[in-house]
C-alpha positions, -999 to +999 in steps of 0.1 A: +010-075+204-005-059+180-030-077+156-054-069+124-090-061+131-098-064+091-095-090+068-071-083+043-084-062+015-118-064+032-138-058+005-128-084-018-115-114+004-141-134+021-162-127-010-135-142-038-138-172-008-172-179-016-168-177-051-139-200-052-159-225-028-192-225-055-163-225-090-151-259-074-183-278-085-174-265-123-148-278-150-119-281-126-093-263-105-076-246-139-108-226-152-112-218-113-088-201-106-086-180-139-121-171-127-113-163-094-088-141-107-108-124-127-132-121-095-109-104-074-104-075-096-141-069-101-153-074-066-140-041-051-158-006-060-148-009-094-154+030-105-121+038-088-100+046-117-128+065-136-139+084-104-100+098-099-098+102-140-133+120-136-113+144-114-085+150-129-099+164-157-120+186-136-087+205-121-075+213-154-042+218-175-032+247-151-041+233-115-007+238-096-015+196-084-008+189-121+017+211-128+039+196-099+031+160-101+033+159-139+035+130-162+028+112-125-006+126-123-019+102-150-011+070-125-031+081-098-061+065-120-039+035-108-027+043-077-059+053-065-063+012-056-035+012-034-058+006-006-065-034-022-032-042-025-025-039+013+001-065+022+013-076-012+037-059-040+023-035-064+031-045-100+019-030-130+039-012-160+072-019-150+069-010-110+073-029-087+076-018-045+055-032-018+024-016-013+023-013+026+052+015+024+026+040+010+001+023+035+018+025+071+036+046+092+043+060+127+002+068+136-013+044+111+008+010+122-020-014+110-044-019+081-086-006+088-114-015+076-127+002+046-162+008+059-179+031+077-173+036+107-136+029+106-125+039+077-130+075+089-101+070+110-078+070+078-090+107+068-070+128+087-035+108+091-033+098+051-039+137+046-016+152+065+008+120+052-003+127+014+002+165+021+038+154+037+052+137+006+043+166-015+062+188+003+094+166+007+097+140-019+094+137-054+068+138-075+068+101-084+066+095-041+037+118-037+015+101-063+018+066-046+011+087-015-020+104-028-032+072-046-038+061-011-054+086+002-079+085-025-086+051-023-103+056+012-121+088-004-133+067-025-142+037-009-164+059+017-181+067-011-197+031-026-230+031-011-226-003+007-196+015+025-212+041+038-241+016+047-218-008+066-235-035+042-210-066+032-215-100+016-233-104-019-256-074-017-221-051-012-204-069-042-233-059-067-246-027-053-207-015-061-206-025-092-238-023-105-229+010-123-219+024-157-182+039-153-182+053-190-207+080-174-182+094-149-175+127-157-180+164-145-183+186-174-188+221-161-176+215-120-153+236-107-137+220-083-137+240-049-106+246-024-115+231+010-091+255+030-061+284+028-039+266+049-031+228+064-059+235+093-082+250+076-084+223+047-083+196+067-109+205+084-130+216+054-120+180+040-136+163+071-167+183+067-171+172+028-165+135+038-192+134+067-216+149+036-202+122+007-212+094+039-248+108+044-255+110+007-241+079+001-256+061+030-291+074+019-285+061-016-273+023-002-304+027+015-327+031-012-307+004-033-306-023-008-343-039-012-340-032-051-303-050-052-319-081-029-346-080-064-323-078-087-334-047-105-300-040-116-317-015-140-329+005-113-302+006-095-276+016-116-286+055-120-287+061-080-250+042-075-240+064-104-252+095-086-227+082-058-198+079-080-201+118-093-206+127-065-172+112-047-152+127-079-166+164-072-151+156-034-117+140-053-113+169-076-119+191-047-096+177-023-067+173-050-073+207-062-065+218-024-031+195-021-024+214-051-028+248-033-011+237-001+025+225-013+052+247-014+068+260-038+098+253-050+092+218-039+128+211-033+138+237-005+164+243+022+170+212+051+177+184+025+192+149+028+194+136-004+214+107-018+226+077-037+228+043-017+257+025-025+267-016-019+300-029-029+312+002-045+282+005-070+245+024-065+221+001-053+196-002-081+156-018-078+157-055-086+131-075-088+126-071-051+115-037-056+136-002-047+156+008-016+132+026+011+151+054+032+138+057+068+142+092+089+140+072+122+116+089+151+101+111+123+072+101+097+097+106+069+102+079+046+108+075+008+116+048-021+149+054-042+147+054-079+157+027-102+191+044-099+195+043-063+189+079-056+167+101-033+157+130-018+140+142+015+133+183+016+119+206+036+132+191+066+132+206+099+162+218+101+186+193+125+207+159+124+191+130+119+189+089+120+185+070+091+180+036+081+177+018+047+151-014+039+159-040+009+162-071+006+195-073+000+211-047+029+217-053+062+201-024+083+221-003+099+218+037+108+230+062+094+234+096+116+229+123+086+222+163+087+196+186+067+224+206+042+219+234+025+199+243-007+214+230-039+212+249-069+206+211-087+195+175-081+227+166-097+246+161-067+241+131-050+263+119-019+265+081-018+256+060+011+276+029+014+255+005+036+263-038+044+250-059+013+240-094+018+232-101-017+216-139-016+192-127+014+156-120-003+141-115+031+137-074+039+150-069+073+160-101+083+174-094+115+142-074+128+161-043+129+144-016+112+120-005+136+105+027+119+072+019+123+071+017+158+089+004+187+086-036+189+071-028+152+103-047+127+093-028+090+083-058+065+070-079+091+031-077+101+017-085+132-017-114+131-031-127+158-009-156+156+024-149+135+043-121+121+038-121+082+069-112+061+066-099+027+059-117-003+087-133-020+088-132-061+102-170-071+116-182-106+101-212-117+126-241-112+151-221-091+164-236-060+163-218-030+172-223+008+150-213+036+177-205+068+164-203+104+194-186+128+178-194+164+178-178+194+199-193+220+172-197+241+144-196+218+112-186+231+077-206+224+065-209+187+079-221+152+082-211+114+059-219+087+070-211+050+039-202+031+036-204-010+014-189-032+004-191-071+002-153-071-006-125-051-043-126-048-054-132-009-084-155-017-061-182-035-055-212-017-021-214-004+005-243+010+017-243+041+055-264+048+053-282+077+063-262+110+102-258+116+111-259+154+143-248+169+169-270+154+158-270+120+184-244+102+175-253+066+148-263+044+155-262+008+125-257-023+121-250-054+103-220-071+071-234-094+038-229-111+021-232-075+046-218-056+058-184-075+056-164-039+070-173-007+061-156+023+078-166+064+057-170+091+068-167+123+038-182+149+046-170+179+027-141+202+057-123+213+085-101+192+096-123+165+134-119+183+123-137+212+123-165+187+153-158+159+181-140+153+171-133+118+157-154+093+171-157+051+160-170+017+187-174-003+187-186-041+217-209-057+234-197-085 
């Protein structure tokens, strides 16, 4: 089985830890964890936003990037931290979708660690994946897509990254640096290749020169961070973020050169997804996700129900949908041919089980892999489900359907006051075979719920599927 070599969100984790561990001794648990909060969104390399904005206004009003992503372009300032919100939901402005479906897929089935060395291993696979959605989804897809392929660009570039230094020095070296001086006046940003090949390898090249520079300024800034010269520190780790924008501005620049054009092309599936007769809008539990399965090809619907995947290969093709209120099932579908407009949609009608907030509750949906079930992660001791949004004061039921013959391990159902990782949590007791309900109430403490299933093996060795279902 497949487990997690990281700590989730690395960089900001066992660091929020400690500062929740020395906040205890202060004016109690309230001001704590309004600290803490505050903690976690400072801790990472905070230039992120400013270092993709930075860029952006390098490529200019006519850069074809720009011109194809459009009014989208402005939230990869945001979606650049896609990387820190690895296993939880992504909420800001109105969106809300779970992170980890911009994160993972077939070649990158688990979370790495942002740090040199292994966070060269993202390069190449969120690339060609970035690269991917630009050719075949919209523009809305590809931005989420991008924003996390930038977020490992620019991680690699903090100094303590590319140093492989963690704990307090990391933390302050990161942020020790003013973000109101990003900016490239003048740079032109430079394309990295003529084709796929070519850029990618071109890209490679300019990462393995951001990591020496950067490495040689964490070097110099170590012994003055451990003196707390923050003064003199500042300019070098500034010299680091300009420099990861020039290779931001560069690489976007090159997506911008490689995608096709149109962007919507011959081979297309494209759709509504239907339930009960009506499109399938996003709830509260986020959008529907399409899934080509056996191909990387995956996509979020729009509020309305609707996709599109283009520039297909050319063939039939399997294809499963994820939400928490459907039922998995396939769905053999062909590439058609070119449409003159977006305004035809065939419909999809798929199983609904409305009450079920679990996403793939009968482990079905294996896109990611095989023995992978989508929306549940593999620890070293459970498979994690997804975070459940709660209303404070509804009642909901937790229902365990049980293998005949279950297998070793149990169920724990884990609440949380919000999505930060370093937040204590409670734990139910464990639920064995035999126990088919346990029934709770959504709270101030407990506004997520997540299912835990603690066993080593596939979670189906265990359950038949698993639901949370809220009275009316």
């Amino acid at each position: 089985m497949q487990s997690m070599s990281a700590p989730q969100r690395f960089s900001t984790e066992t660091k929020a830890q400690t500062c929740f561990r020395r906040l205890r001794t202060r004016t109690g648990l309230a001001f704590c964890l309004f600290t803490l909060c505050f903690c976690l969104r400072a801790l990472a390399w905070g230039p992120h936003g400013e270092i993709t904005q930075a860029a952006l206004d390098a490529l200019g009003p006519d850069d074809a990037l720009l011109k194809h992503l459009g009014t989208n372009a402005r939230k990869l300032v945001h979606y650049c931290w896609m990387g820190d919100y690895r296993r939880t939901p992504y909420e800001r402005q109105g969106e809300f979708f779970y992170a980890d479906d911009y994160l993972l897929f077939p070649g990158m089935e688990r979370h790495l660690d942002h740090l040199v060395p292994e966070v060269k291993r993202t390069y190449e696979p969120y690339f060609r994946r970035a690269l991917q959605a630009l050719r075949t989804e919209t523009p809305l897809n590809a931005a989420r897509w991008i924003g996390s392929l930038l977020h490992f660009v620019e991680d690699t570039g903090s100094p303590p990254h590319s140093t492989e230094i963690r704990g307090d020095v990391h933390s302050k070296m990161e942020n020790w640096v003013d973000a109101k001086l990003i900016h490239l006046p003048g740079y032109r940003p430079q394309l990295l290749g003529e084709t796929e090949e070519k850029a990618l390898a071109g890209f490679l090249r300019r990462m393995d020169g951001l990591i020496a520079s950067s490495k040689e300024r964490g070097d110099r800034c170590r012994p003055l961070v451990l003196a707390d010269k923050r003064a003199e520190v500042e300019p070098i780790v500034l010299e680091s973020a300009l420099e990861t924008s020039r290779v931001v501005a560069d690489l976007l620049h090159t997506l911008g050169k490689l995608h096709p054009k149109p962007p919507y092309r011959n081979n297309s599936i494209r759709g509504t997804v239907f339930a009960e007769g009506r499109p399938l809008r996003a709830t509260h539990g986020g959008p529907v996700r399409v899934l080509l399965l056996g191909t990387t090809h995956s996509t979020l619907a729009d509020s309305d129900g609707r996709f599109v995947l283009a520039g297909l290969d050319e063939g039939d093709y399997k294809m499963s949908f994820l939400h928490f209120t459907l039922l998995p099932g396939i769905t053999n579908v062909s590439t058609a041919r070119e449409f003159d407009s977006l305004a035809w949609w065939p419909f999809f009608s798929t199983k609904v089980e409305p009450a079920n907030l679990v996403r793939n509750p009968a482990f079905a949906a294996n896109w990611l892999g095989k023995n992978l079930p989508d929306a549940w992660y593999p620890t070293k001791t459970a498979w994690e489900g997804d975070l459940i949004p709660l209303k404070q004061g509804a009642r909901y039921t937790l229902r365990l359907n049980w293998q005949n013959k279950p297998g070793d391990g149990d169920v724990v159902l884990r609440f949380r006051p919000n999505t930060h990782p370093g937040l204590p949590v409670v734990d139910s007791a464990p639920f064995k075979p035999g126990t088919n309900e346990h029934a709770f109430t959504g709270s101030d403490k407990m506004k997520w719920a997540q299912i835990l299933i603690r066993t080593t093996n596939a979670p189906t060795t265990l359950l038949k599927s698993v639901a949370i279902t809220a009275e009316k």
